[in-house]
C-alpha positions as CSV (number, residue, x, y, z in Angstrom):
1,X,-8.6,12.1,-9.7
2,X,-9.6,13.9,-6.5
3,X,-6.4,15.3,-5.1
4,X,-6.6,17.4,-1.8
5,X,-4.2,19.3,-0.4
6,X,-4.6,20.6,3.5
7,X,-3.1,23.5,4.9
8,X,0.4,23.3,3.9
9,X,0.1,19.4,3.0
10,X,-0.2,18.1,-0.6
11,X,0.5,15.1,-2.2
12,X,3.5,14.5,-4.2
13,X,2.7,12.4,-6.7
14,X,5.5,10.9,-9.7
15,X,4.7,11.7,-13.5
16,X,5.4,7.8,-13.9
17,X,2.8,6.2,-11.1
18,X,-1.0,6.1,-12.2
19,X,-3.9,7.1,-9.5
20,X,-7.1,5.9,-10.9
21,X,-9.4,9.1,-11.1
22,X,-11.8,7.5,-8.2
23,X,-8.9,7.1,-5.9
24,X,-8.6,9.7,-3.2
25,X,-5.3,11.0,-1.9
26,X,-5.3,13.8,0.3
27,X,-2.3,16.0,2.2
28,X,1.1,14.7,3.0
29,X,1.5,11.2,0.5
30,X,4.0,10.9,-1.7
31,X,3.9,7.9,-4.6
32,X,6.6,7.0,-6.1
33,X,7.6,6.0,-9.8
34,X,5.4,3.6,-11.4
35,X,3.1,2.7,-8.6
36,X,-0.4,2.6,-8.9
37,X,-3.4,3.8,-6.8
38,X,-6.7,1.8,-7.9
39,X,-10.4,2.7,-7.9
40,X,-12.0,4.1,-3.9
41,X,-8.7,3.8,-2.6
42,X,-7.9,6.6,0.0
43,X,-4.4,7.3,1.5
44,X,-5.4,10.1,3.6
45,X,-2.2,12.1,4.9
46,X,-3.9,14.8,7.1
47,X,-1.8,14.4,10.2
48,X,1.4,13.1,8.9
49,X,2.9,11.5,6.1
50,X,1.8,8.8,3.8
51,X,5.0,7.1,1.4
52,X,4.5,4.3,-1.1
53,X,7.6,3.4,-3.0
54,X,8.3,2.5,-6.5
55,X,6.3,0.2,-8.4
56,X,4.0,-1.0,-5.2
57,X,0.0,-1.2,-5.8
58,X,-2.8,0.1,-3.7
59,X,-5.7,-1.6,-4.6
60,X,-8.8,-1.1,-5.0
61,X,-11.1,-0.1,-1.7
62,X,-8.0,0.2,0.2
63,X,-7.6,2.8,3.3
64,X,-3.7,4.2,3.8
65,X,-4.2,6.8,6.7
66,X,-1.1,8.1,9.7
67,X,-1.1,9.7,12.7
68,X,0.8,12.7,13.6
69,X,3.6,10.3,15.5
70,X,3.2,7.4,12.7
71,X,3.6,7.7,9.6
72,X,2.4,5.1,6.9
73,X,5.5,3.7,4.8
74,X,5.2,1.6,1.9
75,X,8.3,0.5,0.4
76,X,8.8,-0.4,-3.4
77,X,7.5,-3.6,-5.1
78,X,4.8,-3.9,-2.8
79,X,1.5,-5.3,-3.6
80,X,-1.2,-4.4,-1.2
81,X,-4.7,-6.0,-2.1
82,X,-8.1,-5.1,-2.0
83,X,-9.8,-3.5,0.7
84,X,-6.7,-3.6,3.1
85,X,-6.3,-0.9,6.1
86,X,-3.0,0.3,6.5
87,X,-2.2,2.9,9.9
88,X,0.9,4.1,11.2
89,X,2.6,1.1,10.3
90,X,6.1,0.0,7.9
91,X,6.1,-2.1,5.0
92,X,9.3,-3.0,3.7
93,X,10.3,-3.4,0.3
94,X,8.5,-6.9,-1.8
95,X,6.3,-7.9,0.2
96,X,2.5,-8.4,-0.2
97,X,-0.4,-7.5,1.9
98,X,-3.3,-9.6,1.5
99,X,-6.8,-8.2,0.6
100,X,-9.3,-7.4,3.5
101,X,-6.5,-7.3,5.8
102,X,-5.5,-4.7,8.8
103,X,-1.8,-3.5,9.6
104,X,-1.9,-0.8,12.7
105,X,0.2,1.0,14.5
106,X,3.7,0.4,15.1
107,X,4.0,-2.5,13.0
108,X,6.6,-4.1,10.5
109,X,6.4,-5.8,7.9
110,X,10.1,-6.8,6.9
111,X,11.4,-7.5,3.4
112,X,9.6,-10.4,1.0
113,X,7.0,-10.8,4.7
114,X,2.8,-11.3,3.7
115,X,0.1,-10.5,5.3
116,X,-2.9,-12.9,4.9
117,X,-6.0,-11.7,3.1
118,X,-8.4,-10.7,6.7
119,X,-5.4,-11.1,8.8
120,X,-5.6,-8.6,11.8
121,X,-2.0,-7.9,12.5
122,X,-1.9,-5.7,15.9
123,X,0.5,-2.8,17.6
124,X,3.3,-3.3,17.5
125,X,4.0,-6.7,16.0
126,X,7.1,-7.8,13.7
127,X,6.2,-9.8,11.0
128,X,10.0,-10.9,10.0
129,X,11.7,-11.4,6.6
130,X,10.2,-13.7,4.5
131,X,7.3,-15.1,7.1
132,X,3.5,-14.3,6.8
133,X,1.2,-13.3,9.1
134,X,-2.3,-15.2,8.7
135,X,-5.2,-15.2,11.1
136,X,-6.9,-13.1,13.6
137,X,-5.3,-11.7,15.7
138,X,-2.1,-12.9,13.3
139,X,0.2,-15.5,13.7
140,X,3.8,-15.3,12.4
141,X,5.0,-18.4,10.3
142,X,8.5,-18.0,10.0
143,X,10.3,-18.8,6.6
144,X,7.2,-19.7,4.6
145,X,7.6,-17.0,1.6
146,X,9.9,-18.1,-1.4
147,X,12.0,-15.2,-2.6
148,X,10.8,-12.8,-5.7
149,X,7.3,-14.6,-4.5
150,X,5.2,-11.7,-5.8
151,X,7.1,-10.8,-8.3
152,X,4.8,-11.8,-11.3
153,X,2.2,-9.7,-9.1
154,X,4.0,-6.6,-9.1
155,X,4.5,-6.7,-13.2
156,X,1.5,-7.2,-13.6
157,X,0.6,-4.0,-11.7
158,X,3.3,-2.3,-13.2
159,X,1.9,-3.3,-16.9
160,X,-1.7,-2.5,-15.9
161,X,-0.8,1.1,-14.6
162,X,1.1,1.7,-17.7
163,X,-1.7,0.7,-19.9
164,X,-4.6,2.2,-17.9
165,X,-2.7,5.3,-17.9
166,X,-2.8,4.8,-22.2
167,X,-6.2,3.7,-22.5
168,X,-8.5,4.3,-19.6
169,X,-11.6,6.8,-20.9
170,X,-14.7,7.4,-19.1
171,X,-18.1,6.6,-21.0
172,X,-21.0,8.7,-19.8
């Protein structure tokens, strides 16, 4: 996997978390246990710090970058879908950002929240416990996600990195 470090910036990467080999991570990320990183995904920590928890998935095509004032936090248990663009931005533990969709600047996503797949959530919004944000620019509906609602999800994640890490091989 391409790992980059720049000037005094290098990722920190747990023995237990799998980062597909056509993921990028570059400078100041740290991934925790048992989370994976999946194929043209790029968490890019050049001017500050990049975090994703334990057991949270980055998938595929997804863009994790920071600012020097705001860094990119991830909690644990987090599933993060396809193509998403995360920046300067929060994510609490067990919650689930939907594919396609954009989280900036300032904002927080609070325990068990969603995103909507191509939701645009802007600076500085608060997407509280348990609601999701759907639509463009998003719109908070309070109460709507059960609890453990993305829990199969996350196990699935979980079981794939451990298997991929097993019996991935490149053919060519």
């Amino acid at each position: 996997m391409p790992l980059y470090a720049i000037g005094e910036r290098s990722p920190q990467i747990d023995p237990a978390a799998f980062v597909h080999p056509d993921a990028v991570v570059i400078g100041d990320v740290v991934i925790g246990p048992e989370s994976t990183v999946w194929p043209t995904a790029v968490l890019r920590g050049d001017h500050g710090r990049i975090v994703v928890g334990s057991q949270t998935s980055v998938q595929d095509g997804t863009v994790v970058h920071c600012t020097e004032d705001l860094p990119t936090v991830i909690g644990d248990r987090c599933v993060v879908g396809h193509n998403a663009h995360l920046e300067g931005c929060t994510v609490e533990d067990d919650c689930l950002i939907g594919s396609g969709s954009v989280v900036l600047h300032r904002v927080v996503v609070r325990r068990g929240a969603l995103v909507g797949a191509g939701a645009l959530v802007p600076n500085g919004t608060e997407v509280p416990t348990r609601a999701m944000a759907l639509g463009v620019p998003a719109r908070i509906r309070e109460d709507a996600v059960g609890e453990d609602a993305f829990r199969y999800a996350v196990e699935k994640y979980v079981h794939n990195g451990h298997w991929y890490r097993a019996e991935l091989r490149r053919l060519d």
